[in-house]
N, C-alpha and C positions, 0 to 999 in steps of 0.2 A: 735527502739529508745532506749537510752541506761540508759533513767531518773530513771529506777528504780537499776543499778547499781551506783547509786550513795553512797559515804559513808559519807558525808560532806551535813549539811543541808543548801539550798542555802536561799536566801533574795532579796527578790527587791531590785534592785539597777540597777540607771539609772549613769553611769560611762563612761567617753569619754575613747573607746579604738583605738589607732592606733596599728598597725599592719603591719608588713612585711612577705609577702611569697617570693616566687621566681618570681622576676620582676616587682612586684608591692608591693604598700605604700597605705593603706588606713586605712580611719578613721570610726568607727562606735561608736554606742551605746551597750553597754550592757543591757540586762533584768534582772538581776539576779547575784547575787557573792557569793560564799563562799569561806571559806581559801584556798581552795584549784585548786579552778577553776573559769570561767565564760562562761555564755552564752551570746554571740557576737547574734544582732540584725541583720541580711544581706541580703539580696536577692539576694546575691552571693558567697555562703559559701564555703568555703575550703574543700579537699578533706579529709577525715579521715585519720589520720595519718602524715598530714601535720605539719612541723614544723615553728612556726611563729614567730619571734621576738615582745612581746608587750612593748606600755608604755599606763602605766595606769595611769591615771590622778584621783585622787583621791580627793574628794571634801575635802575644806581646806587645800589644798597642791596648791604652782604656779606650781611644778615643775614635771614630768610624773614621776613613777618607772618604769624602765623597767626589764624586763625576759624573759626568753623564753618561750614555751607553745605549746602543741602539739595537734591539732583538733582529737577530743576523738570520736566526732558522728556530725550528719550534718544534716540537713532537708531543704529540697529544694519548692519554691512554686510552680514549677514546677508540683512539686508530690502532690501539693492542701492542701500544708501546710498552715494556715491559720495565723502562727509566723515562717516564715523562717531564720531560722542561721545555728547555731552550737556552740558545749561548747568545750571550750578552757582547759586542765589540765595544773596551772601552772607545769614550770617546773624551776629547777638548776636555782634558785636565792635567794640573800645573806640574810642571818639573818634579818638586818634592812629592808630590805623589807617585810620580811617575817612578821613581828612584826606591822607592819605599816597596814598590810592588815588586820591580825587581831585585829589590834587595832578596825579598820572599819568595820567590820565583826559583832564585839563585839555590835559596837555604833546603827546599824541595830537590832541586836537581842534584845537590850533592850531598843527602842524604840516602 
């Protein structure tokens, strides 16, 4: 597992993530956000290295951001995982979004 390569520290965060890989459109929850990533809640995780199209629907927002994001590590319940997903690295998306996440980032750490 790749938790302790992390360099960005994450936060609870319950976050509606939709998602596209190759042939499918699905919706999940996130566990967790920081600026620079998330971990997607699934019991059908994406393959490492996977590239996915998100929109992230960010509380106090109608409207999703989306970006790309590429499945960085993956845990399966399969393997008796007792929290199966995987974490998403955002990727190549614009300023104002960028700004937006951390706006949200911020509002978690100093709660």
């Amino acid at each position: 597992m790749a938790d302790d390569r992390r360099n960005r520290q994450r936060f609870p965060a319950e976050v509606k993530i939709d998602y596209r890989s190759v042939g499918s459109f699905i919706t999940d929850y996130s566990a967790n956000m920081s600026k620079g990533g998330v971990f997607v809640q699934t019991s059908l995780p994406l393959a490492v290295d996977t590239k996915v199209k998100l929109r992230v629907t960010l509380p106090g927002h109608q409207l999703p951001f989306c970006l790309d994001g590429v499945v960085r590590w993956s845990r399966s319940a399969k393997d008796g995982e007792p929290n199966p997903g995987m974490g998403i690295q955002f990727d190549n998306f614009d300023d104002a979004t960028k700004r937006e996440i951390e706006k949200f980032i911020t509002s978690l750490d100093d709660a």
